[in-house]
C-alpha positions in Angstrom: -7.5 35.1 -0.8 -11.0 34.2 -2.9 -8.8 33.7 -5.7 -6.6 30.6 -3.8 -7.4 27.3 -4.5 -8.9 25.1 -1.6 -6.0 22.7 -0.9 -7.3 18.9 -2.2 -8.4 16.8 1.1 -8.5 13.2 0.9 -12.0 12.6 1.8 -13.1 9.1 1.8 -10.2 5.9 1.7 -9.8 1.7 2.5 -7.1 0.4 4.2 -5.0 -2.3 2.6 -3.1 -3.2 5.3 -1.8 -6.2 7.8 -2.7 -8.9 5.1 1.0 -9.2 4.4 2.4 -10.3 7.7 -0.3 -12.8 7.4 1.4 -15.5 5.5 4.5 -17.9 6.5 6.4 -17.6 3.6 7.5 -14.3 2.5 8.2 -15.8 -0.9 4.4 -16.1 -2.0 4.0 -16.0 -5.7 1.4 -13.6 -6.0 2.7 -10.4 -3.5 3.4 -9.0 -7.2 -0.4 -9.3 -7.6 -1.9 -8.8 -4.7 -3.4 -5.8 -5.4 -4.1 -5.1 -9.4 -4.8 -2.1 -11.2 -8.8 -3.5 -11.8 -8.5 -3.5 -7.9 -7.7 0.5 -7.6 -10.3 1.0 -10.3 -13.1 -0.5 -8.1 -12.3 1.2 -5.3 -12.4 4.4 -7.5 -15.9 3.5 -8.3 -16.8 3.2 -4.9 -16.2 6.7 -4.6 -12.5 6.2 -2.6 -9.7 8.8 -3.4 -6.9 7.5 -1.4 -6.4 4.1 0.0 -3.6 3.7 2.6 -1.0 1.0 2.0 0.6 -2.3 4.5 4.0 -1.3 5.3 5.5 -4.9 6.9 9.3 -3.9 7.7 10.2 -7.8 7.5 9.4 -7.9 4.3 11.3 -5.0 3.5 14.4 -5.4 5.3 17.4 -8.2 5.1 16.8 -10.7 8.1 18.9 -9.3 11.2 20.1 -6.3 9.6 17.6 -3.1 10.8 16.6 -0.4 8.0 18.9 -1.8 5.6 16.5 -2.6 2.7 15.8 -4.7 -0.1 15.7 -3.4 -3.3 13.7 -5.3 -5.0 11.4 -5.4 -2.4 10.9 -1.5 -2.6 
């Protein structure tokens, strides 16, 4: 009804994605960093509400065994 709130869209976002799977070693120092909080801020200011996040399953998972994860990787 007229008293329902609109549901929230996401309206404008960036893609993060694919710049994991681009290095050799999968022990790079700065994956912690890779993206900072002054980074998420920026985007903020460029008037993003969402941004969508790389999801690189060999970085996740232990080597040869499928969906079983890494914990510290999560």
């Amino acid at each position: 009804g007229a008293d329902t709130p609109a549901p929230e869209r996401l309206r404008a976002g960036i893609n993060l994605g694919s710049w994991i799977s681009q290095y050799q070693s999968r022990k790079e120092p700065h994956f912690d960093t890779r993206v900072r909080e002054r980074d998420l801020e920026q985007i903020a200011r460029w008037g993003m509400d969402h941004v969508r996040l790389p999801i690189d399953y060999d970085f996740f998972e232990e080597p040869g065994k499928p969906g079983v994860y890494r914990e510290e990787r999560l």
